[in-house]
C-alpha positions as CSV (number, residue, x, y, z in Angstrom):
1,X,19.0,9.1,-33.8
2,X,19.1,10.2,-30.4
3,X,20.0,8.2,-27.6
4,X,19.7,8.1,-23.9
5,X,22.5,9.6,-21.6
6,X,21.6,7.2,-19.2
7,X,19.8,4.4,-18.9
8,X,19.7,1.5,-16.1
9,X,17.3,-1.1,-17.1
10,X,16.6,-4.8,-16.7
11,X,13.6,-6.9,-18.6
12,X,12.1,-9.5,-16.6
13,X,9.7,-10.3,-19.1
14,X,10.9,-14.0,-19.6
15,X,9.3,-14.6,-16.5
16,X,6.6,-14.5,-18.1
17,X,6.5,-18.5,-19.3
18,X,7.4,-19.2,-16.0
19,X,5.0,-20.3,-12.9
20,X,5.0,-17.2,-10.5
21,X,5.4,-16.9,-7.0
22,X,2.8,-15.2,-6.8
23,X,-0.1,-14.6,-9.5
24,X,-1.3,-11.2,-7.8
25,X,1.2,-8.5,-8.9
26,X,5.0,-9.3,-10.5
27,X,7.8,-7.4,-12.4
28,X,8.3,-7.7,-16.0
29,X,10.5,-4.4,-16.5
30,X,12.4,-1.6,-14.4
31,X,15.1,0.9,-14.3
32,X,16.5,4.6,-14.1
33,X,16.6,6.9,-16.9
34,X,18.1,10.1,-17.9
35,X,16.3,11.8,-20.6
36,X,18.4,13.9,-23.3
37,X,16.0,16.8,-24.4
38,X,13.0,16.0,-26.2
39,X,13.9,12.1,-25.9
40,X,9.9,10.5,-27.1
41,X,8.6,7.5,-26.3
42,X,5.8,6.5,-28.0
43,X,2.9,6.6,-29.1
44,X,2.4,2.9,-28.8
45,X,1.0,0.5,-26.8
46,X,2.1,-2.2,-24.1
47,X,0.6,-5.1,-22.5
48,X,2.0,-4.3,-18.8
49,X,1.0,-1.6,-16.7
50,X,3.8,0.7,-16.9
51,X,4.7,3.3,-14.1
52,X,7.0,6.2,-14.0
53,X,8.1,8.3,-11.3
54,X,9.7,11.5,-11.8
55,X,12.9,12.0,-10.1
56,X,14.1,15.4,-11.8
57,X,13.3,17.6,-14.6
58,X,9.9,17.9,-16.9
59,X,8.4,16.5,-19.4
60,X,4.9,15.9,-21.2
61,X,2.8,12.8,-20.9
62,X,0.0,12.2,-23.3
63,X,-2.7,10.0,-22.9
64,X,-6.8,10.0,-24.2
65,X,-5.7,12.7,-26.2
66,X,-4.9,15.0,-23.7
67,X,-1.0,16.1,-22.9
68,X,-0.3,17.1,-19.4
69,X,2.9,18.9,-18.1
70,X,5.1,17.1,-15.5
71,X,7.6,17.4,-13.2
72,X,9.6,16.3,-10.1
73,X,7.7,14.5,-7.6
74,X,4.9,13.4,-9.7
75,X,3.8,9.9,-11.2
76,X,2.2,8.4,-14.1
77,X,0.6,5.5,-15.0
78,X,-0.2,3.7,-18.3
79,X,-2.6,1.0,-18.0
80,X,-1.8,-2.5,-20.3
81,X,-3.3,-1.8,-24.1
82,X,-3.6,1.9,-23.6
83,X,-1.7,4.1,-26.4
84,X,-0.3,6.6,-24.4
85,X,3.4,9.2,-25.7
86,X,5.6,11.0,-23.2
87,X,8.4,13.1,-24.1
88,X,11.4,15.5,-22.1
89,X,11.4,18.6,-22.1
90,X,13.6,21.0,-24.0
91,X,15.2,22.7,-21.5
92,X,14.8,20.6,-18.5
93,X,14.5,17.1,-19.4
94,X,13.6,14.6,-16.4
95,X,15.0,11.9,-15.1
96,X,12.7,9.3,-14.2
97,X,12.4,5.5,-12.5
98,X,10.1,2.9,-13.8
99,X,8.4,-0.2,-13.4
100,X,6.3,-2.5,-15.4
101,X,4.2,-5.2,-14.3
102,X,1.5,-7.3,-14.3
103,X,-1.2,-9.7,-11.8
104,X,-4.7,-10.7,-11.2
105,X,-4.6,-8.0,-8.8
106,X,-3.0,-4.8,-10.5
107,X,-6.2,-2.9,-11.1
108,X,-7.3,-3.4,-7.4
109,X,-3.6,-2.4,-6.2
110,X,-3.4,0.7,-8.5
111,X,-7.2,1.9,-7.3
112,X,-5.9,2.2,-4.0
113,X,-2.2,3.1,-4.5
114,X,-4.2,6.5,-6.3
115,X,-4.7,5.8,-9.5
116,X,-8.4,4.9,-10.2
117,X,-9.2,6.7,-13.3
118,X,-7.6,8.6,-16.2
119,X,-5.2,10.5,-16.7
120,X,-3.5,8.4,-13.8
121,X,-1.4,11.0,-12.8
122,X,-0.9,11.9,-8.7
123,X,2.0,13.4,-6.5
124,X,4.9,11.6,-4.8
125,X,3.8,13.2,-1.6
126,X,7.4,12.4,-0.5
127,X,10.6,12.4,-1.9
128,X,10.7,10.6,-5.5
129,X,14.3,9.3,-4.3
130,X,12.4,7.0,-1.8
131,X,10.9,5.1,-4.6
132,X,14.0,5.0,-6.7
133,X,15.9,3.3,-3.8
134,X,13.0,0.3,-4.0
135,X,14.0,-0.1,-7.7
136,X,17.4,0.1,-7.6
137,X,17.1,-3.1,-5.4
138,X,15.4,-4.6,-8.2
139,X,17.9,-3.9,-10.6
140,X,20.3,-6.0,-8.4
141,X,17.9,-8.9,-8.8
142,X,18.7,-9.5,-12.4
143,X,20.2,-12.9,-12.1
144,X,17.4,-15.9,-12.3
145,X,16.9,-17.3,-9.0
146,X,14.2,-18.4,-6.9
147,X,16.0,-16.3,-4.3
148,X,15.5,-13.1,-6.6
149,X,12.4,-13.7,-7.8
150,X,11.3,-13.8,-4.2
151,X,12.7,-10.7,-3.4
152,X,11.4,-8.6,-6.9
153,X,8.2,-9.4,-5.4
154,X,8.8,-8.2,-1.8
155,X,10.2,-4.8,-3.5
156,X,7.1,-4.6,-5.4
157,X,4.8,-5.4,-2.8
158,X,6.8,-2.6,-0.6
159,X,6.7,-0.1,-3.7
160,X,3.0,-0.3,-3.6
161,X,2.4,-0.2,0.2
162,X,4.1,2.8,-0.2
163,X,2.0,4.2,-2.7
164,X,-1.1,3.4,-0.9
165,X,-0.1,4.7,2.3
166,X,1.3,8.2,0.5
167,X,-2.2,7.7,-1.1
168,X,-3.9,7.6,1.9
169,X,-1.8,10.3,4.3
170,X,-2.9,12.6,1.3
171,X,-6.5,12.4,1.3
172,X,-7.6,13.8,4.6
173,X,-10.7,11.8,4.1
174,X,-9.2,8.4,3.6
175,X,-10.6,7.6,7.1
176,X,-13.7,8.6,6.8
177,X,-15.0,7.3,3.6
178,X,-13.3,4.0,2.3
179,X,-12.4,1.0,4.2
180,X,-10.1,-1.9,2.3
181,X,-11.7,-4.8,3.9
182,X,-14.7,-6.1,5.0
183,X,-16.6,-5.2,8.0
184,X,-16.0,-9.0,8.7
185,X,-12.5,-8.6,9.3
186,X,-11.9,-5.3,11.2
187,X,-14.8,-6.9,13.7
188,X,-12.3,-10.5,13.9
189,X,-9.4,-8.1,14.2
190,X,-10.5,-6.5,17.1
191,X,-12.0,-9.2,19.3
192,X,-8.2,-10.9,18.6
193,X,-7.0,-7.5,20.3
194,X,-9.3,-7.9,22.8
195,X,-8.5,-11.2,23.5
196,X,-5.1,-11.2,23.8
197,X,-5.2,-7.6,25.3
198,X,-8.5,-7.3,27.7
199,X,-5.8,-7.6,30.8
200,X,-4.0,-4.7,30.3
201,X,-4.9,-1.1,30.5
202,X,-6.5,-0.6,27.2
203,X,-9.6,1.5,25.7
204,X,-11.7,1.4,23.0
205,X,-9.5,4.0,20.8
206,X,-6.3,1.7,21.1
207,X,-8.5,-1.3,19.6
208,X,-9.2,1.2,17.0
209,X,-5.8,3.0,16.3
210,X,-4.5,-0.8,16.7
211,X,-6.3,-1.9,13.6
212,X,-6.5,0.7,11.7
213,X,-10.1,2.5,11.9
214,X,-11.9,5.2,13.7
215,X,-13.6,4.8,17.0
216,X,-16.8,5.4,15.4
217,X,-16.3,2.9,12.9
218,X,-15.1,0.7,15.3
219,X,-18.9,1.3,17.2
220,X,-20.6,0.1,14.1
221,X,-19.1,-3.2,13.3
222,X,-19.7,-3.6,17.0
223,X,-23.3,-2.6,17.1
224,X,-24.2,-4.5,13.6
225,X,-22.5,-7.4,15.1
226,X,-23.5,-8.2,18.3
227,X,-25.7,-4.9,19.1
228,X,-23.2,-3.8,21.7
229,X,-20.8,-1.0,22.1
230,X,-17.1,-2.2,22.0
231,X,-17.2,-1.0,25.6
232,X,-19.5,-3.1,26.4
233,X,-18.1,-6.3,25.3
234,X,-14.8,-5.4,27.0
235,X,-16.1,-5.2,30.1
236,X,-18.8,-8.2,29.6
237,X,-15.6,-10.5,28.4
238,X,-13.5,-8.8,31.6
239,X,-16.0,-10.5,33.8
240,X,-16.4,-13.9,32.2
241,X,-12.4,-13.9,32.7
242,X,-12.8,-12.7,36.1
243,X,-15.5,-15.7,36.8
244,X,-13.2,-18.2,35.8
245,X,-10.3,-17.0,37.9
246,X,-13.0,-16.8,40.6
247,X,-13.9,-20.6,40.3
248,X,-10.9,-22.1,39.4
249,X,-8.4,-20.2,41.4
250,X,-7.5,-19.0,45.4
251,X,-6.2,-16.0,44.5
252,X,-7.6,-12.8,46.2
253,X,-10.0,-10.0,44.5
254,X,-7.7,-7.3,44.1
255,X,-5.2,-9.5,42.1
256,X,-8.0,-11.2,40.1
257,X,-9.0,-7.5,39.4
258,X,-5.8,-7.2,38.2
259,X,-5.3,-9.8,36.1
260,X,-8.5,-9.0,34.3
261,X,-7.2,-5.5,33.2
262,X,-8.5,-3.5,36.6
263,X,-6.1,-1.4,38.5
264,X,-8.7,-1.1,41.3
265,X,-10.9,-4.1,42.7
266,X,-13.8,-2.0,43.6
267,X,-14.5,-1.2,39.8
């Protein structure tokens, strides 16, 4: 029987029985492993979601009865209950970390970390050895504690946001065509900004850079809202602010000017 040359690998799957942290995404398996030639997993099925990211080498993942070739820098995903079989290569078997885990929220978080339909297969679009330093911290979290449950979830929350934003930084048209929240909350986001901001120098592309969306984007929630331009309400809210300071205050134009976000009085 063959075995592995190397293998790092801790099962968290007794937390399973036990009440979660969180109920959105958690570990149940992870690890490092180096592959002898033609070393097969599979084909079988699991009931976690199961990831693996190539850190070196190639090898052949099948899934709906289709085999791709892979190699450094990519990933691959096998959803829970899915028969799937992936095996090294004969001459330049890989290396490769993995993760397995489950949550109410999995399928949302693997939509948008890039892996929305089959063969769930996408690019590192860094280096692989970035992801393999998040799991290497899990493996240090083998004891049970509360303290290391705590942080195998704030590895895997950071695993993911990495995903997602390589995701995202890949797809020129991220931007443009998907938002992950509602119009609801970008709109809240930026009248906080506003808010808290409306005395400084600020324009309408800061509010948007600041929460993550384009200018135009940014104009629509506005308009849909409260059928006025960002601009507008800037400078409307400036002047209620500048009314108040005017009412309840001795202080001179110029500095009320300032204090409202206005270099020069006469504006």
């Amino acid at each position: 029987m063959e075995t592995n040359v190397y293998r790092d690998v801790v099962g968290f799957q007794c937390l399973d029985h036990i009440e979660h942290q969180t109920n959105d995404l958690y570990l149940t398996r992870c690890g490092i492993q180096k592959c002898p030639p033609n070393y097969t997993w599979g084909p079988k099925l699991r009931p976690q979601y199961h990831m693996h990211f190539i850190l070196d080498g190639s090898g052949y993942f099948e899934i709906d009865h289709q085999i791709h070739h892979l190699k450094k820098g990519q990933i691959f995903l096998i959803p829970p209950n899915t028969q799937a079989r992936y095996y090294a290569d004969s001459q330049t078997p890989w290396t490769y970390a993995f993760i397995s885990f489950l949550g109410n929220k999995s399928a949302q978080y693997m939509e948008q970390a890039g892996f929305g339909s089959s063969p769930y297969i996408r690019d590192c679009n860094s280096d692989p050895e970035e992801y393999a330093d998040v799991i290497r911290k899990m493996l240090k979290t083998h004891q049970l504690t509360i303290t290391n449950e705590l942080c195998r979830v704030s590895l895997l929350f950071s695993l993911f946001s990495m995903l997602t934003a390589s995701s995202h930084s890949a797809d020129s048209q991220y931007p443009q065509k998907h938002h992950d929240y509602l119009p609801e909350t970008y709109f809240e986001h930026a009248l906080q900004y506003i808010h808290f901001n409306y005395n400084k120098n600020i324009h309408i592309q800061d509010i948007a850079d600041y929460i993550g969306i384009t200018r135009s984007y940014l104009f629509y929630i506005f308009n849909k809202k409260l059928q006025m331009s960002p601009q507008k309400y800037l400078l409307n809210y400036r002047i209620e602010q500048a009314k108040n300071l005017l009412a309840s205050t001795d202080i001179f134009i110029k500095d009320i000017a300032h204090n409202v976000g206005y270099e020069d009085s006469l504006v």
